[in-house]
MARTOR-83752 format. One record per atom (N, C-alpha, C, O, CB): residue number from 1; residue in one letter; atom name; x, y, z. Coordinates in steps of 0.05 Angstrom, whole numbers. Glycine has a CB too. Layout:
# residues N
<node i="NUM" aa="a" at="CA" xx="X" yy="Y" zz="Z"/>
...
END
This chain:
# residues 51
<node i="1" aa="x" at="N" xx="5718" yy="-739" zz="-417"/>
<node i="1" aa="x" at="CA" xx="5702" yy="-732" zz="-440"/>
<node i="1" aa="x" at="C" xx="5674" yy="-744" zz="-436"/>
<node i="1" aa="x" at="O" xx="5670" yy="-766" zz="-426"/>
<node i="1" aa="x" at="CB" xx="5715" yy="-742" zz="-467"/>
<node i="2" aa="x" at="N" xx="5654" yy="-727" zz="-445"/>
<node i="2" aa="x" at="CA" xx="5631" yy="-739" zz="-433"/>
<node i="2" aa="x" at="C" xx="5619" yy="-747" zz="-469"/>
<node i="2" aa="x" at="O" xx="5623" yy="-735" zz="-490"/>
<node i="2" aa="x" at="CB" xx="5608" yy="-714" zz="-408"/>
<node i="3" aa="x" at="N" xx="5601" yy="-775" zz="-462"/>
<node i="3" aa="x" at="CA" xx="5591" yy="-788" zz="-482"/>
<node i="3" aa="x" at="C" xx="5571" yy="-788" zz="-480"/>
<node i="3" aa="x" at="O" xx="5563" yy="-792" zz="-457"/>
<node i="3" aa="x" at="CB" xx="5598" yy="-808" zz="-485"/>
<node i="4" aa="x" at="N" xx="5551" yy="-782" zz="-500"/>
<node i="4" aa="x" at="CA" xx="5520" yy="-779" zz="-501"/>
<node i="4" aa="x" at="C" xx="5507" yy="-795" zz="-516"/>
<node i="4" aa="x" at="O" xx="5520" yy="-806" zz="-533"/>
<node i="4" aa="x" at="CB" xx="5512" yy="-755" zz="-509"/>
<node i="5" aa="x" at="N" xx="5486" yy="-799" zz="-515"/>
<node i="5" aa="x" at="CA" xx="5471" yy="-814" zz="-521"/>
<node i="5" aa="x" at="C" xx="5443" yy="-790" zz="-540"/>
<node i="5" aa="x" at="O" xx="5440" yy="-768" zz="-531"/>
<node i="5" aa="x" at="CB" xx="5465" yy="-833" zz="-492"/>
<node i="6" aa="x" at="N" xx="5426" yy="-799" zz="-564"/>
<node i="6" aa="x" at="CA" xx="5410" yy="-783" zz="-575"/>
<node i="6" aa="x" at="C" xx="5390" yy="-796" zz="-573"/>
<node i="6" aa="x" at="O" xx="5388" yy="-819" zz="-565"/>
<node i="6" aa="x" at="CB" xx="5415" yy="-773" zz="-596"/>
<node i="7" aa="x" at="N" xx="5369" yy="-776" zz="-584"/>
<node i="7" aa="x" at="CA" xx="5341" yy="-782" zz="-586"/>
<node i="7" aa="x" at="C" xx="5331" yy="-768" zz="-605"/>
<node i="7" aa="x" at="O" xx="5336" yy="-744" zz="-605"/>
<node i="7" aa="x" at="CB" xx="5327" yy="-777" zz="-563"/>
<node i="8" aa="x" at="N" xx="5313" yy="-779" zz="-631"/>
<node i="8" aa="x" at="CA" xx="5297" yy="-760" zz="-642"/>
<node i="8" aa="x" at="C" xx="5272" yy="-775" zz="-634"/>
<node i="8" aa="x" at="O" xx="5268" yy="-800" zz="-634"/>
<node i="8" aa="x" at="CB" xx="5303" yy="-751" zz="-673"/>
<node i="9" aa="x" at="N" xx="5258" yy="-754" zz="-627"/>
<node i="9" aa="x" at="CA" xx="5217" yy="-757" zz="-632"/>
<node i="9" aa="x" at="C" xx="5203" yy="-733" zz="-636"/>
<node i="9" aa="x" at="O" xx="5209" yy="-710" zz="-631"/>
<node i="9" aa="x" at="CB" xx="5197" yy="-771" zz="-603"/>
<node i="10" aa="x" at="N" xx="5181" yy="-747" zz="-647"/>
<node i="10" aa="x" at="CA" xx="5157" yy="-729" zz="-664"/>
<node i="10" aa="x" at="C" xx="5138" yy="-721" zz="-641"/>
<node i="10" aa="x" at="O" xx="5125" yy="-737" zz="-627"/>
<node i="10" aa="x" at="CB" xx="5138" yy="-749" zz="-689"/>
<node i="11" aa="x" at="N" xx="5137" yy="-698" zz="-640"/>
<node i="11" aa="x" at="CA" xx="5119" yy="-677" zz="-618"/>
<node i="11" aa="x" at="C" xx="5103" yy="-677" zz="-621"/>
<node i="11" aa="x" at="O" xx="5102" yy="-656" zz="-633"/>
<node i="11" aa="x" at="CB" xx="5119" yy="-653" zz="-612"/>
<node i="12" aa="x" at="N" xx="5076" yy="-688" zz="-620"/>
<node i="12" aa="x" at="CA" xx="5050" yy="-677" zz="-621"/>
<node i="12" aa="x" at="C" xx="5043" yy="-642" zz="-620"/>
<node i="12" aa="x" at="O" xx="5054" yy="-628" zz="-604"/>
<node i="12" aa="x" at="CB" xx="5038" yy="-690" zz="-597"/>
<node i="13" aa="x" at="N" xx="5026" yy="-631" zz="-638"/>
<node i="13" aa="x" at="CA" xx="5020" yy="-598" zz="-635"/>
<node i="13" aa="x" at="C" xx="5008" yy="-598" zz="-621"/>
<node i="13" aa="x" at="O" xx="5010" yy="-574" zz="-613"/>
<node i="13" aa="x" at="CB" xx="5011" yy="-580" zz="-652"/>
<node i="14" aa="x" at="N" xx="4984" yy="-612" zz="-602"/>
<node i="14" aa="x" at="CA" xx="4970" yy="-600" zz="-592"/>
<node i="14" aa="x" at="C" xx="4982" yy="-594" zz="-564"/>
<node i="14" aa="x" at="O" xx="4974" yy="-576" zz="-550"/>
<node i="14" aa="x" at="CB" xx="4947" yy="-612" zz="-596"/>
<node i="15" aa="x" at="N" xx="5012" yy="-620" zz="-556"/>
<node i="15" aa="x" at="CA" xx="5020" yy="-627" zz="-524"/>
<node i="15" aa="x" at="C" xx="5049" yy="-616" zz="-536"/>
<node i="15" aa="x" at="O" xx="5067" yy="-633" zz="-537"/>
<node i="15" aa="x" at="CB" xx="5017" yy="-667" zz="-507"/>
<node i="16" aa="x" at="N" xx="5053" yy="-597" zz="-544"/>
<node i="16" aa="x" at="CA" xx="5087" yy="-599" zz="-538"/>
<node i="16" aa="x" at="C" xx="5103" yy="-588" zz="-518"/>
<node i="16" aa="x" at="O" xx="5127" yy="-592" zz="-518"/>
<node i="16" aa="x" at="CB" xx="5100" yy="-590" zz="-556"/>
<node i="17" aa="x" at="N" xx="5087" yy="-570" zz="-495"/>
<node i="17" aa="x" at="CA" xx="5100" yy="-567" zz="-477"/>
<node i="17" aa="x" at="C" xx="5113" yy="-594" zz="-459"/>
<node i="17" aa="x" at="O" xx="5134" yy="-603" zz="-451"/>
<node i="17" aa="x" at="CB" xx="5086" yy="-551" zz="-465"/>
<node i="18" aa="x" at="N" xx="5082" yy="-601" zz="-458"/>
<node i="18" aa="x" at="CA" xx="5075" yy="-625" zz="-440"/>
<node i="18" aa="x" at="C" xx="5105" yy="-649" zz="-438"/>
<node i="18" aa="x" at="O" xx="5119" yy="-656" zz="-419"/>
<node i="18" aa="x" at="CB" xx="5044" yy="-641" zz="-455"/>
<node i="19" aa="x" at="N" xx="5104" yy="-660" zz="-482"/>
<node i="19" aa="x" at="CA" xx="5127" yy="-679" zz="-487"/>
<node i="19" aa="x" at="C" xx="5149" yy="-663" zz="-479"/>
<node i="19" aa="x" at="O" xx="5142" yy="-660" zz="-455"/>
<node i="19" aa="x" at="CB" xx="5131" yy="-690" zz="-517"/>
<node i="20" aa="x" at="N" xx="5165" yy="-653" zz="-481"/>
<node i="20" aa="x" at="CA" xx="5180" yy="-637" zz="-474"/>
<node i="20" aa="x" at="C" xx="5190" yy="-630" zz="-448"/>
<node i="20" aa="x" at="O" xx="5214" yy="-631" zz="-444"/>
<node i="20" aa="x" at="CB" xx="5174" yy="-622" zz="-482"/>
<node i="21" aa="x" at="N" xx="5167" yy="-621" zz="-424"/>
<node i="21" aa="x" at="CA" xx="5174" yy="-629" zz="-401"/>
<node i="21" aa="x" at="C" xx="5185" yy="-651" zz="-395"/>
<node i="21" aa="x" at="O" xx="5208" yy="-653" zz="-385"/>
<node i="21" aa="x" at="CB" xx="5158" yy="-630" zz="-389"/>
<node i="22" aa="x" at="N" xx="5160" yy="-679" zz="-404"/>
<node i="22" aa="x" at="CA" xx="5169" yy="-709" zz="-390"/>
<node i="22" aa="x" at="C" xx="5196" yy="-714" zz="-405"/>
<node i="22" aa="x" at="O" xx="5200" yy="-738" zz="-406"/>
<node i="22" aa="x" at="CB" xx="5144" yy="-739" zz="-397"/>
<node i="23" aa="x" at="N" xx="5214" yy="-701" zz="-417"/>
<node i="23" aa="x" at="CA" xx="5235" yy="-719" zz="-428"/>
<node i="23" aa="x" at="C" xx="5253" yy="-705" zz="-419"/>
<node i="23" aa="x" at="O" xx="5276" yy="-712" zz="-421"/>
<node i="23" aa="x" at="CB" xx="5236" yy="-726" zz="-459"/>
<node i="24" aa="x" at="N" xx="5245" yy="-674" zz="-404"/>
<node i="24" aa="x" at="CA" xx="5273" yy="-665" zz="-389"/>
<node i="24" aa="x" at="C" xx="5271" yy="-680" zz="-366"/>
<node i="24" aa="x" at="O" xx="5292" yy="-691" zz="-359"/>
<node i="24" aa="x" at="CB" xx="5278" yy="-631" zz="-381"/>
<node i="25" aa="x" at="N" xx="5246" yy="-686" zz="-349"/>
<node i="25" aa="x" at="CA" xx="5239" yy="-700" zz="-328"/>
<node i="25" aa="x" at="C" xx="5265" yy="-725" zz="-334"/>
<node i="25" aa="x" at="O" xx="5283" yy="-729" zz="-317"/>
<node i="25" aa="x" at="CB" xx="5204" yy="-708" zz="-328"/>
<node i="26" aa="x" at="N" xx="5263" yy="-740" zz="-359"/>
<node i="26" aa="x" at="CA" xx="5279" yy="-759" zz="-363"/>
<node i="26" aa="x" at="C" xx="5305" yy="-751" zz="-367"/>
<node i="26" aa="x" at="O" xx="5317" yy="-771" zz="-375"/>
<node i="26" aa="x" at="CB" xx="5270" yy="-772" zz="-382"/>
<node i="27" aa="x" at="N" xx="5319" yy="-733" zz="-365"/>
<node i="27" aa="x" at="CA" xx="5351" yy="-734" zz="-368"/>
<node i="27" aa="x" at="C" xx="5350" yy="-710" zz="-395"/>
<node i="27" aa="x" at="O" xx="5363" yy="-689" zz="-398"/>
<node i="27" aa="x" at="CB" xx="5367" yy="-772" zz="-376"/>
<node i="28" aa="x" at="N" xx="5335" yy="-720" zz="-410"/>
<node i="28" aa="x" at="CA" xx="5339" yy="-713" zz="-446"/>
<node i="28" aa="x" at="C" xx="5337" yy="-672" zz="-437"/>
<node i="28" aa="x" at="O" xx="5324" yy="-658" zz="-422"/>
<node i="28" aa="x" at="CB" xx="5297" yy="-731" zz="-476"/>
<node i="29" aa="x" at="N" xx="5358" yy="-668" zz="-457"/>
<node i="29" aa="x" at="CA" xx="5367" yy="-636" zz="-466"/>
<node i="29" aa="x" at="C" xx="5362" yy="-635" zz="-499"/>
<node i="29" aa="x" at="O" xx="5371" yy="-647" zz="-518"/>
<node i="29" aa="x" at="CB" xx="5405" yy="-629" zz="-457"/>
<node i="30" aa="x" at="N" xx="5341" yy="-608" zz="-494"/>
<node i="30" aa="x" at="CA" xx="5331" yy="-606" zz="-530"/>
<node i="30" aa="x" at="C" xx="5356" yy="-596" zz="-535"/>
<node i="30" aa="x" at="O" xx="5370" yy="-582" zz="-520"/>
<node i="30" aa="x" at="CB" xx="5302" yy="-582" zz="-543"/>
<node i="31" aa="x" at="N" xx="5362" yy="-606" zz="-562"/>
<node i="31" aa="x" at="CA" xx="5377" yy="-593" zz="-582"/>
<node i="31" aa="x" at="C" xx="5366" yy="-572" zz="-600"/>
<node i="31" aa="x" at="O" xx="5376" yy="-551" zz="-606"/>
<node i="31" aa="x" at="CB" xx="5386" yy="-611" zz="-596"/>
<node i="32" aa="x" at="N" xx="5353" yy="-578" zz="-605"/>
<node i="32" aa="x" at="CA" xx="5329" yy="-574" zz="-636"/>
<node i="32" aa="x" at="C" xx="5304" yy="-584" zz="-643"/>
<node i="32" aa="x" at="O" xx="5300" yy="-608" zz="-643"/>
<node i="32" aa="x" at="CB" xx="5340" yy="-582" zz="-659"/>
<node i="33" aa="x" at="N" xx="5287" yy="-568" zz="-650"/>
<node i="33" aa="x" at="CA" xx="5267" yy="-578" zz="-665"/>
<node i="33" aa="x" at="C" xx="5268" yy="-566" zz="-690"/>
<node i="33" aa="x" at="O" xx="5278" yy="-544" zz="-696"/>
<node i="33" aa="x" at="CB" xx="5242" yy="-574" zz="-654"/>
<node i="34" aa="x" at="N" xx="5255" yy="-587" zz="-708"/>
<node i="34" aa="x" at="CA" xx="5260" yy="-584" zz="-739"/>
<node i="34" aa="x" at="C" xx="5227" yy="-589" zz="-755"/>
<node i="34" aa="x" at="O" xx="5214" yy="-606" zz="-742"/>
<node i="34" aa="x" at="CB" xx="5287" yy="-613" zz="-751"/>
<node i="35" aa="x" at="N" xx="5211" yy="-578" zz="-778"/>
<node i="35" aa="x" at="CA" xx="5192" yy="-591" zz="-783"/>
<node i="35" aa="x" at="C" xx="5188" yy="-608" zz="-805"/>
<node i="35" aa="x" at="O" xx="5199" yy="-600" zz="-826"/>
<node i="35" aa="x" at="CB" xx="5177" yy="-577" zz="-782"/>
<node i="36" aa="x" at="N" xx="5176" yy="-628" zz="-804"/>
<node i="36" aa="x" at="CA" xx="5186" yy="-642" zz="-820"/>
<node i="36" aa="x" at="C" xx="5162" yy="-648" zz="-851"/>
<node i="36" aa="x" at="O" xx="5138" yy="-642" zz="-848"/>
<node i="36" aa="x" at="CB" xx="5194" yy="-667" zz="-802"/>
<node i="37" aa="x" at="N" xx="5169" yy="-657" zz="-872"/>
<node i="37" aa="x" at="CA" xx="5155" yy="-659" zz="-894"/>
<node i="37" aa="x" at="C" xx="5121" yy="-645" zz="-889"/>
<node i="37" aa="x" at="O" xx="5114" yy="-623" zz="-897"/>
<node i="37" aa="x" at="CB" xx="5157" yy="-692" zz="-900"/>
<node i="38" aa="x" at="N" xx="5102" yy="-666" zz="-874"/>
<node i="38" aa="x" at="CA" xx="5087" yy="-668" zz="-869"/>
<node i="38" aa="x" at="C" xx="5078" yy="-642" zz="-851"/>
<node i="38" aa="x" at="O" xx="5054" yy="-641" zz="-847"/>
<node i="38" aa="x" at="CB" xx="5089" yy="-689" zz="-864"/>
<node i="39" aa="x" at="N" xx="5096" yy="-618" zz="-839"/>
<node i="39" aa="x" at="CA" xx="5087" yy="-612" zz="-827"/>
<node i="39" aa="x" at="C" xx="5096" yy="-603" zz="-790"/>
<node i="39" aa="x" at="O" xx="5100" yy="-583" zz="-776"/>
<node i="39" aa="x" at="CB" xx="5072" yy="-625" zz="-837"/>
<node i="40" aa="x" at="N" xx="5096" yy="-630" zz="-787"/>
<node i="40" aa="x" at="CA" xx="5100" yy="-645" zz="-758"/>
<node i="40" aa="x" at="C" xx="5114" yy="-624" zz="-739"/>
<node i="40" aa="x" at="O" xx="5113" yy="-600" zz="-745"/>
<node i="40" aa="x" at="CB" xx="5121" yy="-676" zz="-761"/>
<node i="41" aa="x" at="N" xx="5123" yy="-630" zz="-719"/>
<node i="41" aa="x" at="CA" xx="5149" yy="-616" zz="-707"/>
<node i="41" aa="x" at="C" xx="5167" yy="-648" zz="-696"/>
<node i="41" aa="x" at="O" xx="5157" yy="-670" zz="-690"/>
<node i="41" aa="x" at="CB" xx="5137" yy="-589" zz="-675"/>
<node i="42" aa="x" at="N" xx="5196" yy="-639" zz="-696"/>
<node i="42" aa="x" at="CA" xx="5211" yy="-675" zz="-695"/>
<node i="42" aa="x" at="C" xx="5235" yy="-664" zz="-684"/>
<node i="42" aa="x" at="O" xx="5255" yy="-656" zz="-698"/>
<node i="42" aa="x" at="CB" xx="5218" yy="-697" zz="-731"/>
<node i="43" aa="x" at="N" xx="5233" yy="-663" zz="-649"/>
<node i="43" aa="x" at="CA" xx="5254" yy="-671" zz="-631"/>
<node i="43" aa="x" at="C" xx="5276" yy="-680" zz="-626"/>
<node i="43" aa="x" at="O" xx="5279" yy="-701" zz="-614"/>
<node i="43" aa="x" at="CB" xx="5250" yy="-679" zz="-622"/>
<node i="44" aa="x" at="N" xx="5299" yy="-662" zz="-636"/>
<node i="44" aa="x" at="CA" xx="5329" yy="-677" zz="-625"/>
<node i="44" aa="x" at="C" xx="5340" yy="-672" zz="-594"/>
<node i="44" aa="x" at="O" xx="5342" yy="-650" zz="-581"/>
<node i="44" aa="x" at="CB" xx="5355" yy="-665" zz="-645"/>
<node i="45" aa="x" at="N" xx="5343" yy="-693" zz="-588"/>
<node i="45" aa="x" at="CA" xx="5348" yy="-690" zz="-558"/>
<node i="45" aa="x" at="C" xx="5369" yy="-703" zz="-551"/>
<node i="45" aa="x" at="O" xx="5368" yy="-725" zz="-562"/>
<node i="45" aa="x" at="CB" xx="5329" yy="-699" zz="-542"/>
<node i="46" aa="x" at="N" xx="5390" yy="-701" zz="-537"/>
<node i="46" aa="x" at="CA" xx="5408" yy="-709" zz="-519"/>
<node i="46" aa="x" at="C" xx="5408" yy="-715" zz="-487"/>
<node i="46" aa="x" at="O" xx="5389" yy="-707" zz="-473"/>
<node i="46" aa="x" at="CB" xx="5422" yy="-693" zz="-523"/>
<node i="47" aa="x" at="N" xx="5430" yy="-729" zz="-474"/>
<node i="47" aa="x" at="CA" xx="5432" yy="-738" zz="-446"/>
<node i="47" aa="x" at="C" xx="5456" yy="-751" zz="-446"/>
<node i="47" aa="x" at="O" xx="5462" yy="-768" zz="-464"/>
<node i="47" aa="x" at="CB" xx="5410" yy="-754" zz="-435"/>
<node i="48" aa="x" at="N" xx="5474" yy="-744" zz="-421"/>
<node i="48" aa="x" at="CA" xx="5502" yy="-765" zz="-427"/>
<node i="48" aa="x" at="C" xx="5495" yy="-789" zz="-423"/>
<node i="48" aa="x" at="O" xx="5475" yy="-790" zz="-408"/>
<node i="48" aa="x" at="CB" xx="5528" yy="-762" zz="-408"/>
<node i="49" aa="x" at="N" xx="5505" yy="-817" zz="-432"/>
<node i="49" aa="x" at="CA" xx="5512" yy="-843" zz="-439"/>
<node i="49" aa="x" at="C" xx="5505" yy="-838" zz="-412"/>
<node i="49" aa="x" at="O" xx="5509" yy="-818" zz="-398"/>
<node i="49" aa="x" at="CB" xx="5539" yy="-855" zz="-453"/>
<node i="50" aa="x" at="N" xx="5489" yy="-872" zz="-405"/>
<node i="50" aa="x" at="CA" xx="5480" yy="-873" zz="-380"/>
<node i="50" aa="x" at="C" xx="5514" yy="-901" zz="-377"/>
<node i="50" aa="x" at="O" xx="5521" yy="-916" zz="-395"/>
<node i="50" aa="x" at="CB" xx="5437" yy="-882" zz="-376"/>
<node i="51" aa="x" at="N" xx="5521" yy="-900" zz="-361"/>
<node i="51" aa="x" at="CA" xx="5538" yy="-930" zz="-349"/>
<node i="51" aa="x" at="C" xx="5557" yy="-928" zz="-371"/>
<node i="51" aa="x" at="O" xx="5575" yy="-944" zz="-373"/>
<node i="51" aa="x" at="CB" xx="5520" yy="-966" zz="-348"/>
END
């Protein structure tokens, strides 16, 4: 069974390809983006449990 580990963060509008690249670069798989109160755009991301 594989165990994962999450992530939420807040995307900048002007770079969101950019964030998005560097965090698949890092392991992380989007789930979703959601917008939040303000506006924003706010990143759920996944990657299995490292160790």
């Amino acid at each position: 069974m594989t165990t994962w580990e999450y992530q939420v963060a807040p995307i900048p509008l002007h770079n969101e390809a950019l964030m998005l690249n560097n965090f698949g670069q890092d392991g992380w798989e989007l789930v979703t983006i959601q917008t939040n109160a303000q506006g924003g755009l706010v990143a759920f991301l996944k990657r299995p449990a490292q160790g």
